[in-house]
N, C-alpha and C positions, 0 to 999 in steps of 0.2 A: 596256381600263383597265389601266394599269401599277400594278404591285406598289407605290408608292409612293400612287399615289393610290386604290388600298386602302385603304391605311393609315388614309391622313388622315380616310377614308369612317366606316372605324371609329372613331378617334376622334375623329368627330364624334359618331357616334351615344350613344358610352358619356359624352360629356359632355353630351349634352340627355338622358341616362337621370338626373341628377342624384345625390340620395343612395340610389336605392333599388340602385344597383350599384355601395353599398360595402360591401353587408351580409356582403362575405366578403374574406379576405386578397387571395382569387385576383382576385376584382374589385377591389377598389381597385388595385391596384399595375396591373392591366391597364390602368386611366382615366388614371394618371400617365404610362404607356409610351408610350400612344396621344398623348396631349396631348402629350408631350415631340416624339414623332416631328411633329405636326402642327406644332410651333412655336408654339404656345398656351401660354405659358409663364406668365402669371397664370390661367389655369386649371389647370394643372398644380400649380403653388403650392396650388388649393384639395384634391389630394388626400394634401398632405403633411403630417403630425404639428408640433402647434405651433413646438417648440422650433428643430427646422429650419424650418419654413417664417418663422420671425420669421429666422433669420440668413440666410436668402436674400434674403428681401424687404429686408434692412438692405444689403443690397448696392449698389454705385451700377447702375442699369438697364444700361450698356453691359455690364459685369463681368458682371449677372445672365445678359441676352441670349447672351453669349459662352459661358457654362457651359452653357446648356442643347444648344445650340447643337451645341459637339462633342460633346455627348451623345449628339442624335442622331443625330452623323453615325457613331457607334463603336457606338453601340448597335444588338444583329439586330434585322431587320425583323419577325420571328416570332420565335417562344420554344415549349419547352412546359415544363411544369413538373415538377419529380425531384423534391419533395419538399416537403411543407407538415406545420407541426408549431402546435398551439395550446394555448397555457396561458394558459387564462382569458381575461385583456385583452392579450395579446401570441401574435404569431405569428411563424413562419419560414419565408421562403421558398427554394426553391434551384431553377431553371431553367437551359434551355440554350439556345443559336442559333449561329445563324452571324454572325458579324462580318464586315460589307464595311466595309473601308476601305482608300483610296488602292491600288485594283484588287486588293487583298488581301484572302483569305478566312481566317475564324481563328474554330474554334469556342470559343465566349466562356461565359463560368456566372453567374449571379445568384446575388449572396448579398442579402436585402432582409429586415428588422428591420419590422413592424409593430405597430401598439397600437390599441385601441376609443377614440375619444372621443364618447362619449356613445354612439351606438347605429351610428356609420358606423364602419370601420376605415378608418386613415390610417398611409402612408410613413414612418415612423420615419428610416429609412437603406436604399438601396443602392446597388451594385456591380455592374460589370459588368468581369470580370477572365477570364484566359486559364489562368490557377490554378484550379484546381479547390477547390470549398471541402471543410474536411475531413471532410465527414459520407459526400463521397462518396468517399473512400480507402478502398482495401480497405484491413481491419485487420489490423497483423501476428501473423502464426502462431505461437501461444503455442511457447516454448521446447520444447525435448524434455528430458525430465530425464535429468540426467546419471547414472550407477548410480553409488552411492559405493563405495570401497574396503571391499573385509569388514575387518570387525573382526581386529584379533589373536587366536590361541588363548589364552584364559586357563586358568589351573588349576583346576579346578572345588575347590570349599571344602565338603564335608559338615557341615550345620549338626546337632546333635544335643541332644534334650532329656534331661534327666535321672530316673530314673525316681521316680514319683510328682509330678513336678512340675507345675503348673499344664497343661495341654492348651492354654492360650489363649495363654499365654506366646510374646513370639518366641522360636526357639530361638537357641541361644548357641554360638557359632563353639567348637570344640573347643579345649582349650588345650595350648598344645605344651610337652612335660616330658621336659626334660632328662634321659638317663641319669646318674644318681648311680655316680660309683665305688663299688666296694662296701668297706665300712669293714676296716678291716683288724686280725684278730682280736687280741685282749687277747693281750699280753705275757706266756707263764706263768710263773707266781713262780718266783722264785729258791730254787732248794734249798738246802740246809744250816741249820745251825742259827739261830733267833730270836734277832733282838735282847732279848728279856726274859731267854730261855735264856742268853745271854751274858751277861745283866747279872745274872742268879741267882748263877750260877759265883762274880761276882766277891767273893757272900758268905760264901763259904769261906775268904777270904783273911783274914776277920776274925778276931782273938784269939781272942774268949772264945765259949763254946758258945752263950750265951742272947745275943749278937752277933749270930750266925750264924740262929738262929731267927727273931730279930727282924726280920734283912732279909730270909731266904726268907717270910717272912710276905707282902711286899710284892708278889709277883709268884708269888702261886698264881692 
């Protein structure tokens, strides 16, 4: 028995298995591969998600026939699967194989989108690409940090509090005070004799004796 009609063995058998081998992501998409490979292509329709399987089926049948058609002839004969993720009513699948086509081998990856209707899972969307999808890229190697520049020397500033004052207090940057010239000593007085002294004298010059009393009176 050739690798081909394997195939078709198997999806025969996973399409008279009915709904109870859709009760997982990995079986349903396995019953659509199968059926695509066999060329069963309204039965493959039944393990596809409404919204697709209404715009396939709205297709004209040669169009439809045609699509599946090079599908199987690009899609691997086998797969296994790299990865399955499930949230809730939706799943992801990511698989690998070989791609034969036109005497060329090319290992190919599954990216396949599924959701619950009602209690079976069904085909959303997939792919069969030579790209790798991106869950499988190694991730890139965080940066190495760069050391920054030190800082400048700065002045260091002694903060200082004042005595008795609050302990809780910020302290208060010192204040910078100017040297004062030192004031420059008082002028000392002029000797000789007073201006009163001068102007005593000038009561002498007066005539009469009780003149002369009268203005030294003024400047005792």
């Amino acid at each position: 028995m050739g690798m081909r009609d394997a195939v078709v063995g198997l999806a025969l058998a996973l399409l008279s298995g009915g709904a109870l081998a859709q009760e997982t992501p990995e079986a349903a998409y396995a019953q659509l591969h199968a059926a695509t490979l066999a060329g069963k292509i309204d039965a493959a329709l039944g393990f596809v998600a409404g919204p697709l399987r209404a715009d396939l089926a709205a297709k004209p049948q040669a169009e439809r026939e045609g699509l599946f058609r090079t599908l199987a002839q690009t899609m691997p004969k086998t797969y296994r699967v790299l990865n399955k993720s499930v949230d809730g009513d939706a799943a992801q699948l990511i698989a690998t194989g070989v791609s034969e086509y036109q005497g060329g081998r090319t290992e190919a990856y599954l990216s396949a989108s599924l959701r619950k209707e009602g209690e079976t899972w069904k085909v959303a969307s997939w792919v069969w690409s030579s790209q790798k999808p991106a869950a499988l890229l190694p991730k890139p190697a965080a940066a190495a940090a760069v050391p920054s520049a030190p800082l400048p020397a700065q002045e260091s500033k002694i903060l200082r509090r004042m005595p008795g004052s609050d302990p809780n207090a910020p302290p208060t940057p010192p204040t910078n005070i100017a040297a004062k010239p030192a004031a420059a000593p008082a002028a000392a007085p002029t000797r000789g004799p007073s201006r009163a002294h001068l102007d005593a004298r000038e009561c002498l010059k007066l005539p009469t004796d009780s003149a002369i009393r009268a203005c030294a009176e003024k400047y005792r």
